[in-house]
N, C-alpha and C positions, 0 to 999 in steps of 0.2 A: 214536544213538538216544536218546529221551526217558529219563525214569525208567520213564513208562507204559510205554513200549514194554519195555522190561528187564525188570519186573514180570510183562508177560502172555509175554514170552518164555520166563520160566523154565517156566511153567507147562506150555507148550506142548512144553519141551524135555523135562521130565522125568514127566509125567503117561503113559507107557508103562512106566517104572519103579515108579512107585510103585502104581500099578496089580496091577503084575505081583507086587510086595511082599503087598502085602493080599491080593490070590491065595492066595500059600503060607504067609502067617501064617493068614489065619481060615478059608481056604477060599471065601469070596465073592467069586464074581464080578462086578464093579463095572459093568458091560457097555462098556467103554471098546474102541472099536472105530474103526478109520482106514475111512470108504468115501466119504470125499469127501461135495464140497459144490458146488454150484453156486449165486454168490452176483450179484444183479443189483441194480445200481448207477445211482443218480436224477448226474446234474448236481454233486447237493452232496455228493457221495461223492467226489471226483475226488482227495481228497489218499489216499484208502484204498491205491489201486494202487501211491502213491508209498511207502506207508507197506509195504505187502506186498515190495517190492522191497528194502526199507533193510532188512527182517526177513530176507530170504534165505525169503520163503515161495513156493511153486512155485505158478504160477497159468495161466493160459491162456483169454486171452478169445476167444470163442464167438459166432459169429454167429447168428441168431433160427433158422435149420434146424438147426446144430449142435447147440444148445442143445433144441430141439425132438425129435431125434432121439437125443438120453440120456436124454430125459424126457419125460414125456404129461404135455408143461404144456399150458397154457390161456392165461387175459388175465393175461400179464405184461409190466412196463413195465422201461425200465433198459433198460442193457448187461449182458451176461451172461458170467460168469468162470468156469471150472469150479475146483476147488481142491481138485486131488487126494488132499493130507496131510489134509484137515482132518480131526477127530474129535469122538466126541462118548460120553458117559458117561450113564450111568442112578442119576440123582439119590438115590432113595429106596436102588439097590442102594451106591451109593457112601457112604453116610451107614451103612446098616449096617456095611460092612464098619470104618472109619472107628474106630464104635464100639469096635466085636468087636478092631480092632487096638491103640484106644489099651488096652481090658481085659489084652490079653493081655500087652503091657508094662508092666502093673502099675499105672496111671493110677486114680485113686480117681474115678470119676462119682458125680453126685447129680444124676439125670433127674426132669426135671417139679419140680423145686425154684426156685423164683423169687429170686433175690437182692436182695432190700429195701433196705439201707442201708448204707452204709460205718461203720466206727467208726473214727477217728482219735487219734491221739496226737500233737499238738502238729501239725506243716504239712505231716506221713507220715500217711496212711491203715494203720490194721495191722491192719481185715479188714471181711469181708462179711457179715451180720448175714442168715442165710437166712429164707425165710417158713414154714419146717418150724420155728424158734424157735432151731436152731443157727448155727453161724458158721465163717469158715472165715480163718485167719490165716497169712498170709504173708510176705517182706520186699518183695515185686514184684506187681501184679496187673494184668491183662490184662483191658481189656472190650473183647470182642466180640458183643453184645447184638443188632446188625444196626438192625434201626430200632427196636425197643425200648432205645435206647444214651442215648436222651434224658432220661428222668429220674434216671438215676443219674451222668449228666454234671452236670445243673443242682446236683446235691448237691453237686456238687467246684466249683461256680460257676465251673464252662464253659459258657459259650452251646452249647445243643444244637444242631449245625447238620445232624444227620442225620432224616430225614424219612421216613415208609410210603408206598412207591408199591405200589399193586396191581397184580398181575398175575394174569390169568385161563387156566389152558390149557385145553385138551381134546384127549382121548385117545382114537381111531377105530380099528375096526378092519375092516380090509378091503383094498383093491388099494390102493397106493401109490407114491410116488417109492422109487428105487434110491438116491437120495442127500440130503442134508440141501438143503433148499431157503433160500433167505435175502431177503427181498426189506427190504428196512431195520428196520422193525419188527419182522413178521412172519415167523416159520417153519415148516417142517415137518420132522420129526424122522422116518423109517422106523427102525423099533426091529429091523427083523428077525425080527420073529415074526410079522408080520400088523397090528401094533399102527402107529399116525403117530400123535405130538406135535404139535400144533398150537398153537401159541402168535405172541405173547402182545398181550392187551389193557398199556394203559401208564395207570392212573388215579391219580393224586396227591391228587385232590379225594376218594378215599373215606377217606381218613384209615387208621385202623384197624382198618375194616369188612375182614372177609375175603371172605366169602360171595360166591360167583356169583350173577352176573344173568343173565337172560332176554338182555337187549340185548348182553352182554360173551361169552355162549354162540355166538350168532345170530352175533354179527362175525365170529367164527375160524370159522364153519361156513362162512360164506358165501365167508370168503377162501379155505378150502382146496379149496371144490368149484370155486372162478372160479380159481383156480393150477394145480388137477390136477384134470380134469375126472370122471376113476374112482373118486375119490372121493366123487362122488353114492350111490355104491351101499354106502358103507362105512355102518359103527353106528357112533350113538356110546354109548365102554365109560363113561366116567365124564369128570367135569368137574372142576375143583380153582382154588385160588387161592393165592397167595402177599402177603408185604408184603416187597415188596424195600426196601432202606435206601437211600435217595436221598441227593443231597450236591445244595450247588448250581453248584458245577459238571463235575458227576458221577464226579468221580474220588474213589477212599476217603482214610478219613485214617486214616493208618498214624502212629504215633510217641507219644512226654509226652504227656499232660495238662498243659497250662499252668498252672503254680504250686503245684502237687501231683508231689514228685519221685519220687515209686515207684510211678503207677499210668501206664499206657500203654493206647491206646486201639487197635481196628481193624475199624474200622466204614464203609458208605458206599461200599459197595462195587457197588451196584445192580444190574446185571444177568450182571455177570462175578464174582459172588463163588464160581465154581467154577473159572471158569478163572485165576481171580486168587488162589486158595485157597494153592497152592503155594508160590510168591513172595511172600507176604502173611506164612505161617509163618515162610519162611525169617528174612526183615527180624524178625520179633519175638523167632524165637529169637536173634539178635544183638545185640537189643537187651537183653533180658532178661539176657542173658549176659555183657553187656559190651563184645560184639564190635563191631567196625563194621560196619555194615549191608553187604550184601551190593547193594542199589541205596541211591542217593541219595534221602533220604525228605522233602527238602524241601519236593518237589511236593504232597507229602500230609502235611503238618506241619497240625496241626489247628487251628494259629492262624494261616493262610495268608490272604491277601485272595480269596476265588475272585469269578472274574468272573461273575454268576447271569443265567443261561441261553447258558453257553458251554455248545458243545458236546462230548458227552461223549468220550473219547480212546478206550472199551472198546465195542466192538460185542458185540453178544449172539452 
C-alpha cells in the first residue's frame, strides 16, 4: 500500500475508537455512525476497485435494479458499488466534542485568535506573535492553518504551495436515501433525523470568497432532486461554504519546513482532512516527539516535486 493509502487506513481503522473516546470524556456525540454507502464509478475510477481490494475494504458491485431497489435513485451514471462499512461523521458535532476533549486534558486554547508573525532567534523560530498583542513560545511548532498556511509559510521563505478551494453544501430536509450516495464529486449524506448533506460545489477561482451563490445553491439542488427523485418534495434547512486547503497535487504536506528546523507543517489536505485527521495527528505526534513516523512522510515532504493536475489519491 501507498503512504496515502496507510494515512487514510489509519483513519478508517480507528475513527470508531476515538469516537467512542469523546463520547465518554465530554459526553458529545460526534454522530459517527456505519450505514453504508453506495458509490458509482465513471471509466476513470477503475484503479478505485483495485485500491478497495489492497485495503481489505468489503465492497459489492450492484447491478442498475439492485442498486435501484436499495435506493429511490433517479439519473445516475457509473457502475454502482454498495460499501457496506463505510461511515460517516457530523462535522460541526465532531469539532465540538474535539474541543471540549482537548479542554478537558488540560490543552490551553486561544479561539478566534489569529497568529501574525513568527519571532526568530538566529535559523530557530522561538514563537508566535498573536493578533490579541501576545505570543506564544515553544521549542517545536506545528502549522496547521488549512489554506490560511500561506502567508506565514512565505515568512519562513517557503513557497506557499497550499491554496482555498471552495466548497458549497446544502442541508434538506425531508425523504431521503438510507445510505450515503457518491457519484465522483458529488454526494448525499442522510443524517438520520430527516436532514441530507448535499455536497459539494469544487471552485478554486473564488479565492477566499466564502459566501454562497445563487448558481453553487441551484447545482446541489438540481443534482439531488435528478439522483433521488423524493427529494423534490424536501426544504432547504440552510446553505454553507467552506475553503478546503488545496495542494497541487492533492495530497497534504505533512513533515519540516525546509530550512527552519523546529517548525513543521500539516496542511493540504483538501477534501479528506476529516478522514485524513487521525493519521495526520498520529505522524506529527512522532515527529514532534522524536519518534519515527508511524507512515512514510516522504510522499508529503513539502519540498516534494508534485506533478499539477495529478489526480488526487483521497476521494471525499
Amino acid at each position: 500500500r501507498s503512504p496515502a493509502d496507510k494515512l487514510r487506513g489509519i483513519g478508517a481503522e480507528r475513527f470508531p475508537e476515538l469516537s467512542a473516546e469523546l463520547r465518554e470524556l465530554t459526553g458529545i456525540d460526534n454522530g459517527y455512525r456505519r450505514g453504508g454507502a453506495i458509490e458509482f464509478l465513471s471509466a476513470d475510477d477503475a484503479d478505485v476497485v483495485e485500491v478497495w481490494r489492497t485495503e481489505g475494504i468489503a465492497f459489492e458491485r450492484l447491478s442498475p435494479a439492485d442498486a435501484r431497489r436499495l435506493e429511490p435513485l433517479g439519473a445516475v451514471e457509473g457502475d454502482a458499488y454498495l460499501l457496506p462499512g463505510c461511515a460517516q461523521v457530523r462535522n460541526p458535532r465532531h469539532l465540538r466534542a474535539l474541543v471540549a476533549g482537548c479542554t478537558a486534558a488540560g490543552v490551553r486554547l486561544r479561539p478566534h485568535t489569529a497568529a501574525e508573525a513568527w519571532e526568530s532567534e538566529g535559523p530557530r523560530v522561538s514563537g508566535v506573535r498573536l493578533a490579541d498583542g501576545g505570543a506564544v513560545r515553544a521549542g517545536r511548532f506545528l502549522l496547521a492553518a488549512g489554506a490560511w498556511s500561506g502567508p506565514l509559510l512565505r515568512q519562513l521563505g517557503a513557497a506557499p504551495q497550499v491554496f482555498p478551494v471552495r466548497g458549497q453544501i446544502a442541508l434538506l430536509r425531508g425523504p431521503s436515501a438510507s445510505r450515503v450516495l457518491m457519484l465522483g464529486k458529488r454526494y448525499l449524506v442522510p443524517r438520520g433525523d430527516g436532514l441530507t448533506l448535499v455536497g459539494s460545489t469544487e471552485e478554486p477561482e473564488a479565492g477566499f470568497e466564502k459566501g454562497n451563490t445563487a448558481a453553487g445553491v441551484d447545482e446541489l439542488l438540481r443534482f439531488a432532486r435528478a439522483t433521488v427523485p423524493p427529494l423534490d418534495d424536501a426544504t432547504l434547512e440552510t446553505a454553507w461554504s467552506g475553503l478546503r486547503p488545496g495542494s497541487p497535487d492533492g495530497l497534504p504536506f505533512i513533515g519540516p519546513v525546509p530550512g527552519v528546523g523546529n517548525v513543521f507543517v500539516a496542511a493540504g489536505h483538501f477534501r479528506a482532512g476529516v478522514q485524513l485527521s487521525i493519521g495526520t495527528a498520529l505522524a506529527v505526534a512522532d515527529l514532534l516527539t522524536g519518534r519515527p513516523p508511524c507512515v512514510d512522510l516522504r510522499a508529503f515532504a513539502f519540498d516534494r516535486k508534485p506533478q499539477a493536475g495529478a489526480k488526487s489519491a483521497f476521494r471525499s
